[in-house]
N, C-alpha and C positions, 0 to 999 in steps of 0.2 A: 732512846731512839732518836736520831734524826729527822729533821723536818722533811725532808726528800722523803725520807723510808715509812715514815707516816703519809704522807702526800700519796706515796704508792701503796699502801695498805687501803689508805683508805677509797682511790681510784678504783683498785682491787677488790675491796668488797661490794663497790657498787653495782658494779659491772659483774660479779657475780649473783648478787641479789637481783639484777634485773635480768639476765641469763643464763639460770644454774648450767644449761648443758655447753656455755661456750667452753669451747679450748683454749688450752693453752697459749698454741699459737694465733690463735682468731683473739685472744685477751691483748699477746704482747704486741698484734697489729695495729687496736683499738688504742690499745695506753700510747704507741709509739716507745717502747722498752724493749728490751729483747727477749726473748725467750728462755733465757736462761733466769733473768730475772725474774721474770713471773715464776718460773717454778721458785725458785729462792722466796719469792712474797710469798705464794701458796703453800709452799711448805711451812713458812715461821706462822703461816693464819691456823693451818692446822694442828701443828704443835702447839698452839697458847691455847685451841680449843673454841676458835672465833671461826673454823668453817670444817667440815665434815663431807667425805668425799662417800659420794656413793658409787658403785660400780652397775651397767645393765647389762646385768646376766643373761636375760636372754635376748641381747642384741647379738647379731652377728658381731659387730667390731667389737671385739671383747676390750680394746683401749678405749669407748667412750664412757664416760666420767660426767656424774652430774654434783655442781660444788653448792651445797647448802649452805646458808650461813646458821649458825646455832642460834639462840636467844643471847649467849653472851657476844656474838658477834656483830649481832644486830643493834644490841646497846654502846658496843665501840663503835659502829658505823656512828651513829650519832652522835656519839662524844667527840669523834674527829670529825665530822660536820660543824659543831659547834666550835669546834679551835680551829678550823681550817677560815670560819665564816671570820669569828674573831680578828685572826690576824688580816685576813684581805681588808675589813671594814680598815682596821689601822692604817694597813698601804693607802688605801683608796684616803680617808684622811690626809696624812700626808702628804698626797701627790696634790691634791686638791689644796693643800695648803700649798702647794709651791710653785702651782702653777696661777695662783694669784700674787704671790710676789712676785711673778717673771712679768704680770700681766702690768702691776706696779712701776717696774722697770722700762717699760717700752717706751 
């Protein structure tokens, strides 16, 4: 999987772990993605078994949808927490290295 596609996964789950009953379209507002994407994230979270959709039956809008994360989703949330924090510390490193040799150069 791609760093984008994990980047959006793991956006995706947060963002549903902090509010099961957002939509679709109120997700792809939030990430700044489209909407077709988020279904495409949502659907591959559900097929690996990292988010479970619930339906309220006795709401009138029979389209609203409430998106749980399971126990194994909740454990990739934080494995992609962990690799996502990883790699930024390394950027931030590096930039911080090279903004003292520019600082060197002046």
């Amino acid at each position: 999987m791609s760093e984008l596609a994990e980047l959006h996964n793991y956006k995706l789950l947060k963002l549903l772990d902090d509010n099961p009953n957002l939509s679709q379209r109120e997700a792809a507002d939030v990430l700044g993605i489209s909407l077709g994407k988020v279904n495409y994230c949502l659907r591959a979270l559900i097929d690996k078994g990292w988010v479970k959709i619930q339906n309220f039956k006795n709401n009138k809008n029979k389209l609203a949808y409430s998106y749980l994360l399971t126990p194994h989703g909740i454990e990739e949330k934080a494995r992609l927490l962990r690799e996502f924090y990883e790699i930024k510390k390394k950027e931030y490193e590096e930039l911080k290295k090279e903004v003292e040799l520019l600082k060197t150069e002046e």
